[in-house]
C-alpha positions, 0 to 999 in steps of 0.5 A: 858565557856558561863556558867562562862561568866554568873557566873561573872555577879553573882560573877565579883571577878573572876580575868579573868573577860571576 
């Protein structure tokens, strides 16, 4: 999960967000 916290930074178009 941590991996994707980080993805977000590169790409915040994710619906989940947090």
């Amino acid at each position: 999960m941590s991996d994707y916290c980080s993805s977000q930074s590169l790409k915040p178009d994710t619906s989940v967000g947090e």
